[in-house]
C-alpha positions in Angstrom: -81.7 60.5 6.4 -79.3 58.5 4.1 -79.4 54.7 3.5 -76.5 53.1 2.2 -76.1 49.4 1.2 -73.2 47.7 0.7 -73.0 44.6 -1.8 -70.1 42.6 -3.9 -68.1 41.2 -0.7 -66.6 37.3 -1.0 -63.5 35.3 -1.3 -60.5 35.6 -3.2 -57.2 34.5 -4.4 -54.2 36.8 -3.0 -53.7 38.8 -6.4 -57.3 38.1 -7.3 -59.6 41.3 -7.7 -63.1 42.6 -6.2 -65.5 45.4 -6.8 -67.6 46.4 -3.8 -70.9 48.6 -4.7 -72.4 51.1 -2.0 -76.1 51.6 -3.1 -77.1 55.3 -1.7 -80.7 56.8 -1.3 -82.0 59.5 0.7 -83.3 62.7 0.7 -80.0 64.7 0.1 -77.9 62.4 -0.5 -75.9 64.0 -3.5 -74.8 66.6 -1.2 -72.9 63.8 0.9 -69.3 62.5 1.2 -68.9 59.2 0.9 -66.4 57.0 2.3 -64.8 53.6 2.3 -63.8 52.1 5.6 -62.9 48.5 6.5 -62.0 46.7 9.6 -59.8 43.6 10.3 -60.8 41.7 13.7 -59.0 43.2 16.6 -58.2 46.6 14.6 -59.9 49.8 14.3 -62.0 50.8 11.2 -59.9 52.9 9.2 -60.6 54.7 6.3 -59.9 53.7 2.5 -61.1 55.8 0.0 -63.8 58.6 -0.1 -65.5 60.9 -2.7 -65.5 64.6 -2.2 -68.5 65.7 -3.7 -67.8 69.1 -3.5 -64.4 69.2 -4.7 -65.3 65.9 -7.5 -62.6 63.8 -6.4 -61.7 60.8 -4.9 -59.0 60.0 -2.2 -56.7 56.8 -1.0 -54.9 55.8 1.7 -51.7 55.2 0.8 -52.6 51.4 1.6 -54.5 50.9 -1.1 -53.2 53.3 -3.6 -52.7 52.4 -7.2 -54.9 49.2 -5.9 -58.8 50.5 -5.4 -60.3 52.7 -7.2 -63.6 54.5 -6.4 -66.1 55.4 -9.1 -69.7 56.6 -9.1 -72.8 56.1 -11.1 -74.7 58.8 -10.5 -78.2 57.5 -11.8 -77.7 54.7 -10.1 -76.9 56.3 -7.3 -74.2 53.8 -6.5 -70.6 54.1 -5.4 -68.0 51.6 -6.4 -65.1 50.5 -4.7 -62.6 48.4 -7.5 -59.6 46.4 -5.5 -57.4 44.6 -7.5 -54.1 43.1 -6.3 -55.9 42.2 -3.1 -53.7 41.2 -0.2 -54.5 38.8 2.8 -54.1 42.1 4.6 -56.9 43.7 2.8 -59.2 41.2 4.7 -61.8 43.3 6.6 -65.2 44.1 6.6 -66.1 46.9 4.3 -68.3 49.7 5.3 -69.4 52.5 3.1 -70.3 55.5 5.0 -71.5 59.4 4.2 -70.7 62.4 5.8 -71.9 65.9 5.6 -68.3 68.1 4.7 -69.4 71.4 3.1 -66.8 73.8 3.1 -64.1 71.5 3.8 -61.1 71.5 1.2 -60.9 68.5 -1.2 -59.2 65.7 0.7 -61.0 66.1 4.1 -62.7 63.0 4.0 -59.6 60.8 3.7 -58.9 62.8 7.4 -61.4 62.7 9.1 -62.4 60.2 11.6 -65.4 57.2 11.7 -67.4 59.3 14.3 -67.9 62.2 11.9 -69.6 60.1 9.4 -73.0 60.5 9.8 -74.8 57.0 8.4 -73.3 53.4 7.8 -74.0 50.9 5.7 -74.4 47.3 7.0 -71.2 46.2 6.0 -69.5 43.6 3.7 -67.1 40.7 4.6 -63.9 40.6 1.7 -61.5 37.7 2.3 -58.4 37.4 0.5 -56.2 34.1 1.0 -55.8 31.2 -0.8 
């Protein structure tokens, strides 16, 4: 079982910049994927950025490339999600998630779908308009 809590959401500015934090515990947690999703009301989640921890990478949609950028602190535990140059379409709620990918190739988290993540945080709201 993993547990994963999300924190950092809020309002801001077009332009203006956010950092999202995805707290992770768990027995075995290190050996999960974790992703970034968000959903806009009357869309479907889609996926943002994820961390291959087999591989040691992280991965973007090409959305939110050269905008967010995913970094971990490993005894904390804690995934980050920086967004800067936020958009009004960047207004969502933000779910980190963590999936179970051994033997995948690097990259495979960015693919794959919602339903193969295995546990969900409770999700946070980020608004961007002025």
């Amino acid at each position: 079982q993993v547990h994963l809590v999300e924190s950092g959401g809020g309002l801001v500015q077009p332009g203006g910049s956010l950092r999202l934090s995805c707290a992770v515990s768990g027995r075995s947690a290190e050996l999960y994927d974790i992703g970034w999703f968000r959903q806009a009301p009357g869309k479907e989640r889609e996926i943002v950025s994820c961390f291959s921890v087999f591989a040691g990478d992280a991965h973007y949609s090409d959305s939110v490339k050269a905008r967010f950028t995913l970094t971990r602190d490993n005894v904390k535990r804690t995934v980050f999600l920086q967004m800067s140059s936020l958009k009004p379409e960047d207004t969502a709620v933000y779910y980190c998630a963590a999936g179970y990918f051994e033997g995948y190739s690097s990259g495979a988290c960015l693919r794959f779908t919602s339903d193969k993540y295995d546990y969900w945080g409770q999700g946070t709201q980020v608004t961007a308009s002025s």
